[in-house]
C-alpha positions in Angstrom: 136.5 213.2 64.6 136.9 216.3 62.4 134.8 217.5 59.6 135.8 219.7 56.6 134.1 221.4 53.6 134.3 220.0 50.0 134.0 222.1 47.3 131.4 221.8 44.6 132.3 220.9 41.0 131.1 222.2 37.8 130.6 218.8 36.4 130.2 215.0 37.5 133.4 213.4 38.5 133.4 209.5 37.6 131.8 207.3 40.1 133.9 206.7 43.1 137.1 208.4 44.6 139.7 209.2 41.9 143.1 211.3 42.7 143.6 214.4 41.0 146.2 217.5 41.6 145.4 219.2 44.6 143.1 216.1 46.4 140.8 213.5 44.7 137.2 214.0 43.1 134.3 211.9 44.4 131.4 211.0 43.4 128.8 208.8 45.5 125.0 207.9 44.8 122.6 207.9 47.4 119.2 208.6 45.7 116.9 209.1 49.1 120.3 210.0 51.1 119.4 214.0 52.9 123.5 213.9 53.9 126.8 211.8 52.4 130.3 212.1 53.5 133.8 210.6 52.3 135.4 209.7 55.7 139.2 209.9 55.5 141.2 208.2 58.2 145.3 209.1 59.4 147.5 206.9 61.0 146.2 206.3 64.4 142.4 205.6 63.1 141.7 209.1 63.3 138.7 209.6 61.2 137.6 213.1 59.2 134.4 213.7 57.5 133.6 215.3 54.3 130.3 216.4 53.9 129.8 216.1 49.8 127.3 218.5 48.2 124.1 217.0 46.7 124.3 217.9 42.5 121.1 216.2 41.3 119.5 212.6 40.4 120.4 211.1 43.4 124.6 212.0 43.1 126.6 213.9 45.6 129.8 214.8 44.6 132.8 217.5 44.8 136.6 218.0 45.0 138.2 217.1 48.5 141.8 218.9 48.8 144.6 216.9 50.1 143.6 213.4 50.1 146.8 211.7 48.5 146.9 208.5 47.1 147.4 205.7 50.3 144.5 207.5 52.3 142.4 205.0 53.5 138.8 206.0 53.3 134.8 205.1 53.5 131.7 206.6 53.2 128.9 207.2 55.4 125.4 208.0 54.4 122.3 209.5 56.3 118.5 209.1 55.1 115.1 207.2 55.7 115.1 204.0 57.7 112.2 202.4 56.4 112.7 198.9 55.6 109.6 197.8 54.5 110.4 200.3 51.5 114.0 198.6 51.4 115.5 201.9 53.0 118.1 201.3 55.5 120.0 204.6 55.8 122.3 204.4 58.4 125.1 207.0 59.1 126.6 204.7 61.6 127.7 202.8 59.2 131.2 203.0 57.4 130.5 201.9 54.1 132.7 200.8 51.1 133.1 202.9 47.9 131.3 200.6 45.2 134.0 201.9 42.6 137.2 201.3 45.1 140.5 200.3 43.3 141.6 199.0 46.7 140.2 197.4 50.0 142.2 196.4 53.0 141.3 194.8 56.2 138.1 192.2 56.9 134.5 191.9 58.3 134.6 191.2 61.7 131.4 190.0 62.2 130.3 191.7 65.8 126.5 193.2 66.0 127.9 197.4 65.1 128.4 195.9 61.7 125.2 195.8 61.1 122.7 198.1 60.2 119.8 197.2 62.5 119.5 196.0 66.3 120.5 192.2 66.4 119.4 191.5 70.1 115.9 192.5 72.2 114.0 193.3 68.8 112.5 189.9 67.6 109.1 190.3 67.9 109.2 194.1 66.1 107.4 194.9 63.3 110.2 197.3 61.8 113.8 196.3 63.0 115.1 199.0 64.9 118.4 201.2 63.6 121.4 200.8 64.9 123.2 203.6 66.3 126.9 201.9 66.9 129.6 202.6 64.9 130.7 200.3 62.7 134.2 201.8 62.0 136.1 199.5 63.7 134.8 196.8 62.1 135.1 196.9 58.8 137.4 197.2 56.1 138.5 200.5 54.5 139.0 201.6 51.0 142.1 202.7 49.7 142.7 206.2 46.9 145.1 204.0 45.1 147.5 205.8 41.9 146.7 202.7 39.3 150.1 203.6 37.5 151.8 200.8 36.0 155.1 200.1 33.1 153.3 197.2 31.0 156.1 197.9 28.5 155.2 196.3 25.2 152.4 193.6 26.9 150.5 192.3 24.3 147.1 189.8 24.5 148.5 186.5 23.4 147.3 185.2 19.7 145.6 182.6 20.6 143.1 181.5 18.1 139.7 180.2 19.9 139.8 176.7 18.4 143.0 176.3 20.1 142.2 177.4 23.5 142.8 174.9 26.6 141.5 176.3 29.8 142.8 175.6 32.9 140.4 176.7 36.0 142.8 177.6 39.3 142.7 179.0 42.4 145.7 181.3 43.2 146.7 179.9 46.6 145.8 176.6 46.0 148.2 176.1 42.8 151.1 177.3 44.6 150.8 176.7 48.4 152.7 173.6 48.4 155.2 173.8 44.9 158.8 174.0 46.3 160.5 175.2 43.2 158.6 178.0 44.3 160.2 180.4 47.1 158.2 180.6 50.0 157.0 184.1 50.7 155.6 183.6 47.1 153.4 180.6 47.3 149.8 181.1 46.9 150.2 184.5 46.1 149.7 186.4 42.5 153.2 186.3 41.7 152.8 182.6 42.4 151.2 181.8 39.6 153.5 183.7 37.3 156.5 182.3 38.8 158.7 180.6 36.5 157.9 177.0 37.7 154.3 177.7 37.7 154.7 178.8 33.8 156.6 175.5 32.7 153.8 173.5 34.2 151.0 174.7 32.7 152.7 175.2 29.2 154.0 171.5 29.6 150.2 170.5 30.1 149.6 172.4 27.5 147.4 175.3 28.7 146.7 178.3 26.9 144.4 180.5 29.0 144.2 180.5 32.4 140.7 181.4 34.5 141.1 182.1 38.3 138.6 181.8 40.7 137.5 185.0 41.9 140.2 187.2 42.7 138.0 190.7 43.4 138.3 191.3 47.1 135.5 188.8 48.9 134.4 188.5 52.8 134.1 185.4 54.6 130.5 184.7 55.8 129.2 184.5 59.2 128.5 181.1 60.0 131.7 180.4 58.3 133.5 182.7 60.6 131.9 180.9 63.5 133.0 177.6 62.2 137.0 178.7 62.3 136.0 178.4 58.6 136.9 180.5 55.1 135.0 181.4 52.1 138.5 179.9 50.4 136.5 180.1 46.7 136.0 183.7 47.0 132.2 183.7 45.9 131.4 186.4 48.7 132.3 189.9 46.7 132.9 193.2 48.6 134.9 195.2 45.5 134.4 194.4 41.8 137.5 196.8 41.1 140.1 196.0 43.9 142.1 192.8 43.1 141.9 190.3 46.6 144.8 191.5 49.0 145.4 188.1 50.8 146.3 186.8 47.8 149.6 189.4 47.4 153.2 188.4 48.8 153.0 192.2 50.0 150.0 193.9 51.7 150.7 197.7 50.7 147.6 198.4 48.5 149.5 200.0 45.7 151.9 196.6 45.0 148.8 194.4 45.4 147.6 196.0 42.2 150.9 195.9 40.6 151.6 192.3 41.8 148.5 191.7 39.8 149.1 193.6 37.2 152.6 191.9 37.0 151.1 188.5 37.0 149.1 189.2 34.4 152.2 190.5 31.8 154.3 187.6 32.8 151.2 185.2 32.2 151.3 186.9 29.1 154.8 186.8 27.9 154.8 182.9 28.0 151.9 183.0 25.3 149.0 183.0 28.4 145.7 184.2 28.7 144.1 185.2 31.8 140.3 184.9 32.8 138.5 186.2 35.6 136.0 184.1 37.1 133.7 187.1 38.0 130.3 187.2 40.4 128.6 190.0 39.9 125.0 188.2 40.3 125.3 189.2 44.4 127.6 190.4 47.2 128.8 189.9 50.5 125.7 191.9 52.0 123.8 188.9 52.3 119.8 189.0 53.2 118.2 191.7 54.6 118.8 190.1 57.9 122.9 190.4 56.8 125.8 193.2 57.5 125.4 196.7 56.2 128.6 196.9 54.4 128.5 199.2 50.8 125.2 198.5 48.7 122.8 198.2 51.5 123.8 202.0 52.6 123.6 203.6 49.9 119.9 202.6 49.1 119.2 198.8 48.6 116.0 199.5 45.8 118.6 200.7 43.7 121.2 198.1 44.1 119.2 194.9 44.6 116.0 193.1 43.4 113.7 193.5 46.3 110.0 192.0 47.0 107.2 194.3 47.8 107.7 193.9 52.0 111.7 195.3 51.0 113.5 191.9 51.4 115.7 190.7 48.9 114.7 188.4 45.6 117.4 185.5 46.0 118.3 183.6 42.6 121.6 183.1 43.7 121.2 181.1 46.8 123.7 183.6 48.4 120.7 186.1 50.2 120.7 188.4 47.6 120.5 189.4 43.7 122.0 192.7 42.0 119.7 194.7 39.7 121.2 194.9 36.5 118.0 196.6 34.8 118.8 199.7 36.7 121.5 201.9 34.6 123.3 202.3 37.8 124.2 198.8 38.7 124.5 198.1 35.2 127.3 200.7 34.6 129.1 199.6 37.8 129.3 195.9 36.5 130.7 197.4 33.2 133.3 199.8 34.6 134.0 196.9 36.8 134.9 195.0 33.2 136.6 197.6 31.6 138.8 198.6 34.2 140.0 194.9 34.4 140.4 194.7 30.7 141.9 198.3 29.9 143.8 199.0 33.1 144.6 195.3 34.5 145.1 193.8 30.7 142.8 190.9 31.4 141.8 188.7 28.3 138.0 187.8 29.2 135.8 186.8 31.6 133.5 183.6 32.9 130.4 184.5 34.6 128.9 183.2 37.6 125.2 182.5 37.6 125.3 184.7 34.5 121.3 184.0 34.1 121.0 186.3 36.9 122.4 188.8 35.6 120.5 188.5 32.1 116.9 188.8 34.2 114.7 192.0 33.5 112.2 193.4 35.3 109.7 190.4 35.2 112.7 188.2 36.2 112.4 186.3 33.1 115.6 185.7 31.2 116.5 187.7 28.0 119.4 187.0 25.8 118.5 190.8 24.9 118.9 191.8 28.1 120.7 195.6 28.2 123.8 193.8 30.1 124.5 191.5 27.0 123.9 193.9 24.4 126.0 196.1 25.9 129.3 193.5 26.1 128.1 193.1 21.9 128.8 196.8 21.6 131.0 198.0 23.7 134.3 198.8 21.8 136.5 197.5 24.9 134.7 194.6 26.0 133.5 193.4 22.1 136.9 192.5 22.1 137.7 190.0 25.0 135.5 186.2 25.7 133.1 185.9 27.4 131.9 182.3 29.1 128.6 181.9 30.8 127.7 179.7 33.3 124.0 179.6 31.8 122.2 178.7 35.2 121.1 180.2 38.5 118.4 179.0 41.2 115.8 181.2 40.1 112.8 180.0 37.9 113.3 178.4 35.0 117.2 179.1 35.8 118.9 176.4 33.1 120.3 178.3 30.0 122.8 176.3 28.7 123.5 177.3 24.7 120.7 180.1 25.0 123.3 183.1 25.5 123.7 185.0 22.4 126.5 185.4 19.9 130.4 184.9 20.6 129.4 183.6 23.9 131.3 180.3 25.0 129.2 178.8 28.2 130.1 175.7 30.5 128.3 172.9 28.8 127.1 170.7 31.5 125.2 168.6 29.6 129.0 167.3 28.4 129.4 167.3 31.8 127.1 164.9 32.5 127.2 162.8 29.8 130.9 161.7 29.9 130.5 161.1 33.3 127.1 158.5 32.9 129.2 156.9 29.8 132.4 156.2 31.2 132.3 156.6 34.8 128.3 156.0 36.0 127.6 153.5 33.3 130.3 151.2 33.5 129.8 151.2 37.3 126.0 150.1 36.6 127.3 147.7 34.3 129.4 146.3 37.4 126.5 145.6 39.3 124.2 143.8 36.8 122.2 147.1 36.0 121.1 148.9 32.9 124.1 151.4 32.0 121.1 154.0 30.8 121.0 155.0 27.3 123.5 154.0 24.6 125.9 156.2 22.2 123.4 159.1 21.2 124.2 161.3 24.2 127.6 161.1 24.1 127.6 161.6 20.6 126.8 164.7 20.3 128.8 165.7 22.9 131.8 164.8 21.2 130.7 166.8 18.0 129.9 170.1 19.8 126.7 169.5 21.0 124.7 171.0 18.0 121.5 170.1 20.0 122.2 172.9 22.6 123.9 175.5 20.6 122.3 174.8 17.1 123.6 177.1 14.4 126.4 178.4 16.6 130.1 177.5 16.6 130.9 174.0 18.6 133.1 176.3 20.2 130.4 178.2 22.1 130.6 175.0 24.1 133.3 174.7 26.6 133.4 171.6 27.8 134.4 170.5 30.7 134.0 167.4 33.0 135.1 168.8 36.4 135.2 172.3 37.7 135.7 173.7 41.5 133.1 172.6 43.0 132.0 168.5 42.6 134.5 166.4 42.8 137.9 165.8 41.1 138.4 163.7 38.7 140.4 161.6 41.1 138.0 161.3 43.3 135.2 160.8 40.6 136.7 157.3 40.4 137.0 156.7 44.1 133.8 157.6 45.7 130.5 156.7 45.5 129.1 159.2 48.3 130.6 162.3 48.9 132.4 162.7 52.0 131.9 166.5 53.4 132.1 166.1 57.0 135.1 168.8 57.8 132.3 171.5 56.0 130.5 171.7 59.9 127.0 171.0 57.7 126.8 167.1 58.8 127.4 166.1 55.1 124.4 167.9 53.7 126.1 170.2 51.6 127.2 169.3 48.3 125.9 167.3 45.6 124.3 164.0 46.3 124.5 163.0 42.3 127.8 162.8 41.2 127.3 160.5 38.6 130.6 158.8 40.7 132.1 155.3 40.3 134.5 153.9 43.7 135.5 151.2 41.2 134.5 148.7 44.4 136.0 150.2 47.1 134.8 154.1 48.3 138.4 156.1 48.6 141.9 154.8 48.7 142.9 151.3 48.6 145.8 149.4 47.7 144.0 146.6 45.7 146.7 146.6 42.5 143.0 146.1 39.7 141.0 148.7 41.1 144.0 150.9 41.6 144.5 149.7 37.1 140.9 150.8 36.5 140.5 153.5 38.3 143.5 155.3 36.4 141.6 154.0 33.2 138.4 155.2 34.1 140.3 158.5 34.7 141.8 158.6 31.2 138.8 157.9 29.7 137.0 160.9 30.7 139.8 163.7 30.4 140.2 162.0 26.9 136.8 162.5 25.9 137.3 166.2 26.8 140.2 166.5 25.0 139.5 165.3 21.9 136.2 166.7 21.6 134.7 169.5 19.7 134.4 172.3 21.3 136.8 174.9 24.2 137.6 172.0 26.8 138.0 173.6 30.4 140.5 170.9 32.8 140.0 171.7 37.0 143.7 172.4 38.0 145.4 169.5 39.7 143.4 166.8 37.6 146.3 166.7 35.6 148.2 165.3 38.5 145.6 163.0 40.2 144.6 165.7 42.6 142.1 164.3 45.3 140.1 166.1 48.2 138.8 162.9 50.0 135.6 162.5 48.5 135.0 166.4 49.8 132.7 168.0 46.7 132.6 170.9 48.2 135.7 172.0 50.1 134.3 176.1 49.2 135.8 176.8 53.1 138.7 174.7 52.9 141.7 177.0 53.0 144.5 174.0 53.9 146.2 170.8 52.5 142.3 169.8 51.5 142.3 172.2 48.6 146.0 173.1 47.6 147.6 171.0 45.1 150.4 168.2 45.8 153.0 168.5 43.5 154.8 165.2 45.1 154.6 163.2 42.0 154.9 159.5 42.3 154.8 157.4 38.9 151.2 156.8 38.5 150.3 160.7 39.0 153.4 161.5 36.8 152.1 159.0 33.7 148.6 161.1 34.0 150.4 164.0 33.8 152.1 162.8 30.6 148.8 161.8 29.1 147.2 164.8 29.6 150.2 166.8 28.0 150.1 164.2 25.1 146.7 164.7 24.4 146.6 168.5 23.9 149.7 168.0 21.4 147.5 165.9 19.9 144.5 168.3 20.2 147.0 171.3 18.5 148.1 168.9 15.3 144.8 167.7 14.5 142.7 170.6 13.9 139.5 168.8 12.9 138.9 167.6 16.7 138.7 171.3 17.5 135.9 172.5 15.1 134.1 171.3 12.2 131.0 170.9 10.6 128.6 168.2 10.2 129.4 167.9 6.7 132.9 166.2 7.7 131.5 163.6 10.2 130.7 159.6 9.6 129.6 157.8 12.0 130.3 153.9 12.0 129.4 150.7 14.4 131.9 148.1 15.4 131.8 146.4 12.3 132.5 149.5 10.1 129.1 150.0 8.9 127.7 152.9 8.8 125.0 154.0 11.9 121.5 153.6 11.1 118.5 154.5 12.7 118.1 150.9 14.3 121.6 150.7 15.9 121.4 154.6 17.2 118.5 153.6 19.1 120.0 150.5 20.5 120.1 151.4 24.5 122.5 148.3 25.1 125.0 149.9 22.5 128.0 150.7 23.7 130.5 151.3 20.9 130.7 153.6 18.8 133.2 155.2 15.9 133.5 158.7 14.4 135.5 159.6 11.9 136.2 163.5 11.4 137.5 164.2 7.1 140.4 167.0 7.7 143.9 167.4 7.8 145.0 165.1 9.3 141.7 163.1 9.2 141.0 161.8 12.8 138.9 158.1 14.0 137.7 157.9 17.7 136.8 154.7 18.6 134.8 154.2 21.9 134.0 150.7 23.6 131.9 151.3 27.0 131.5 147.6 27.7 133.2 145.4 29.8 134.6 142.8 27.3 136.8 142.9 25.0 135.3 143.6 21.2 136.6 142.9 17.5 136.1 146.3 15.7 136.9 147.0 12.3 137.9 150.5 11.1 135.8 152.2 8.6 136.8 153.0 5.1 140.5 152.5 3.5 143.4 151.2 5.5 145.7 153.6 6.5 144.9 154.9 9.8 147.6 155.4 13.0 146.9 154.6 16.4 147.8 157.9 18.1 146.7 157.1 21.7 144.8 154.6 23.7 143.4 154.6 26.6 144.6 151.3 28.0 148.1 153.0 27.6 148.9 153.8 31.2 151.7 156.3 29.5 151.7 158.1 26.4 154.8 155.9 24.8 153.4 152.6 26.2 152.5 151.7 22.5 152.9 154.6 20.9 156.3 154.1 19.2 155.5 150.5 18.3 152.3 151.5 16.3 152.3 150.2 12.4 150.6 152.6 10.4 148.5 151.4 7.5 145.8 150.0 10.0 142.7 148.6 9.2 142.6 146.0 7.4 142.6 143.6 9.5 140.0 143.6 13.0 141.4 145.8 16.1 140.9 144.5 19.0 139.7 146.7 22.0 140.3 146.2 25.7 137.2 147.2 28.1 136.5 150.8 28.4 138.4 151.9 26.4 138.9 155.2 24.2 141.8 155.3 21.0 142.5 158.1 18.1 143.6 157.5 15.0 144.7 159.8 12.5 145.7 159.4 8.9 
């Protein structure tokens, strides 16, 4: 080990490590820090240190000369060791640049990694400092030249009424798709590939939002397992994109792999969201690694109790601090650089309430974080979805995020799910289904009593994400089935608000097989032809299933990764799904609306009144939406067959049904002028009109 001067700076480089002629400029906080070096490594491991001139308010920074763009680099940091005051300075410690554009290698989890004694200090008061180097270790950060020919790349006009979002994971989309060549699968350039494209624009997706993609660590006790964090929720760099996940592990074409993804996403009309978490890290507790944060002064980067352990709303060990301007400016350089450098077209948030907490840990929807995505000129300009919960008090937000924000409305969620799914498997037994058409009601209409005077597109509905289970397996289990987690079955959700249909996973009994598929239909419908931005969980389109896993987070394998072996029954659904978002695009008054447009009508073609809205044993219901085309949605819960008679003049078309176990199984032989005469409705079923 070597160590060289730095020279001093007459101003504040950006945070970080950024090339420049002659070397790079860097710039590292450390408020309590008494030393800070940039540690440069060659070839062979060999590591230099940099010893970086303190310049006031808690920054050390100067100009290091010939550090070229490829070096791979950390930091080290020496000061107080006082946990109980949430200090843990420890210059043994190779540490992560918060602001690095690149991070290669892994956590291997061994006790120099972290920063206090793991064995023979159990009964101590203070935990002890260790002095072993955790170099070895750990990853490193890459000085990466962000250069990149985005030629004429554009954001694709895509009006927000007609947005369909499809929610992937970039090695599980491609892992297993043959038309694509084999050093590309899972990989970034996976998901642009040419057979990936046709697929999603066939089902009719316009925006695309991966799972996390910034680089992310596996956990311990995942490690120990012979387990990954395969999700990604585990973040060690909110500006380097996830190396893994390139076909080429040289830092500088990870980025443009990315990048590249993202402008071929974009010439075939696509948007891209990042599914971000900047509400913890990969730190952990107290008790976890010391990696980046943790080094370079916890109290600023984390909430912390008055004995120096972390505050946990996030159920991950940890929460960041977004009411201190330092954290805050991180998460929004983080943003920027992926919209202005990496041409990204928005963002969802994960346990965004925690990041909305101030100082009392109550929520604010005037937190500084939100008003600053308001008025910021770059990031004004690009969506924003909340998921409006967390685990800390009073954590459930959903439609209390201000402005243009769209959020995952799990109260749509839920409902579809009792109605179609739950219900009719109550129904089944001889139960009470729970409450009639209200609830789902308003769902279909936006749900006004969430979002009130806001757009129904604030809501984006959805009625199966990541984690849960598919909508395959919605219909096929009535327990989930998480035994190859190593957690005995305990993690996961226990209400699933799941139907098996009379048998729990597969079967080859030909009815339940009939119902299951209708059941299926019945819910993506709903989604689809509801008000609202309607968010499908990749593979549901093609009768994906993880065994009755709902939550396969560390399942990195044939589990996870989608099966693009089509047989006819997974090829109809496919068909269906497509069919519906035509039908979502021509009829514009499914999309958005106001209440002025809406009549609702029983089975007879009366209008609703109070009596029959409060009728708990109701299960059919019709709405008709006044536009151009006007639409009718006709639902029928129940398990008989019903007489219903369409509302107002004849005229209407029967666009879809979802008895049709593919698109043209009636659709060409529909008459048009219907309504005259009584329709008569199959069991749980769903059909749209238009006229």
């Amino acid at each position: 080990m070597s160590t060289t001067a730095v020279q001093a700076l007459p101003h504040l480089p950006q945070p970080g490590v950024r090339p420049v002629e002659g070397g790079v400029e860097v710039a590292v906080h450390a408020a309590s820090a008494t030393a800070v070096w940039l540690c440069t490594f060659d070839d062979e491991g060999g590591e230099t240190r940099h010893a970086l001139p303190a310049t006031g308010d808690g920054w050390w920074a100067g100009l290091v000369p010939d550090v070229t763009p490829g070096t791979r680099y950390g930091l080290r940091a020496d000061g107080p060791w006082d946990p109980p005051a949430g200090l843990r300075y420890n210059p043994a410690k190779l540490l992560l640049d918060p602001w690095a554009r690149a991070i290669e290698g892994a956590v291997d989890y061994r006790p120099e990694v972290f920063g206090h004694v793991l064995e023979g200090d159990d009964d101590a008061e203070v935990p002890t400092r260790s002095e072993a180097d955790s170099a070895p270790f750990v990853p490193r950060s890459v000085v990466l030249d962000t250069s990149f020919d985005w030629g004429d790349d554009a954001p694709p006009a895509v009006p927000r009424d007609e947005r369909v979002v499809y929610e992937a994971h970039v090695r599980e989309l491609t892992m297993l798709l043959e038309d694509v060549p084999e050093h590309l699968r899972g990989t970034y350039a996976g998901v642009c590939h040419p057979a990936t494209v046709e697929h999603l624009r066939r089902t009719g997706v316009t925006t695309v939002e991966l799972l996390p993609v910034h680089a992310f660590a596996d956990e311990p006790h995942l490690v120990d397992l012979g387990l990954t964090n395969h999700w990604g929720y585990n973040t060690m760099g909110f500006f380097a994109p996830h190396a893994p996940y390139a076909s080429s592990e040289d830092p500088h074409e990870v980025l443009r792999e990315f990048k590249g993804m993202v402008k071929e996403l974009h010439a075939a009309g696509i948007e891209v969201l990042l599914d971000v978490v900047y509400n913890h890290t990969a730190e952990q507790s107290t008790d976890g690694a010391t990696l980046c944060w943790r080094g370079l002064e916890a109290p600023t980067w984390y909430r912390l109790d008055e004995d120096g352990h972390d505050v946990d709303v996030t159920g991950c060990g940890n929460t960041l601090d977004l009411t201190e301007p330092l954290v805050l400016d991180m998460v929004l350089d983080s943003l920027r650089y992926w919209v202005t450098e990496c041409h990204v077209d928005g963002f969802r948030y994960d346990l965004a309430v925690a990041l909305a907490r101030g100082e009392d840990l109550g929520y604010t929807p005037d937190h500084p974080f939100l008003v600053a995505l308001r008025e910021d000129p770059v990031l004004s300009q690009v969506l924003h979805v909340a998921e409006p919960w967390d685990l800390g008090p009073d954590g459930w937000r959903t439609g209390q995020f201000p402005g243009a924000w769209a959020e995952w409305n799990d109260r749509f969620r839920d409902t579809a799910r009792d109605f179609w799914v739950a219900g009719s498997g109550a129904l089944s037994r001889g139960e009470e289904p729970g409450p009639g058409v209200r609830e789902i009601a308003t769902r279909l209409v936006g749900s006004r009593d969430l979002f009130g005077d806001r757009t129904p597109l604030s809501s984006m509905g959805f009625v199966t994400a990541h984690d849960g289970f598919t909508l395959a397996d919605l219909v096929a289990y009535d327990q989930k089935h998480n035994e190859a987690n190593g957690e005995d079955n305990r993690d996961g959700n226990d209400h699933n608000r799941s139907w098996n249909h009379g048998a729990e996973g597969p079967t080859d009994d030909v009815v339940i097989g009939i119902a299951r598929r209708r059941s299926s239909r019945n819910v993506i419908g709903t989604l689809l032809l509801s008000a609202g931005v309607p968010m499908i969980s990749s593979g549901d389109e093609i009768g994906r299933t993880h065994g009755g896993n709902n939550n396969p987070y560390c399942q990195d394998n044939e589990m996870s990764w989608l099966h693009w072996d089509l047989d006819e029954e997974r090829t109809d659904l496919l068909a269906t799904v497509a069919h519906l978002t035509a039908l979502r695009r021509e009829v514009p008054v499914l999309r958005d609306h106001d209440e002025s447009v809406l009549g609702w009508w029983d089975e007879t073609g009366e209008p609703m009144t109070e009596e029959t809205w409060a009728q708990d044993e109701r299960r059919t219901l019709q709405l008709t939406l006044e536009g151009e085309p006007s639409a009718l949605l006709v639902l029928h819960g129940g398990l008989d067959e019903i007489e219903v008679t369409l509302p107002g003049e004849p005229g209407w078309t029967l666009r879809w049904d979802s008895a049709w176990e593919r698109p043209e199984d009636g659709q060409e032989s529909q008459p048009e002028g219907r309504g005259d005469e009584p329709e008569t409705l199959t069991p749980l079923s769903l059909r749209l009109y238009t006229r």
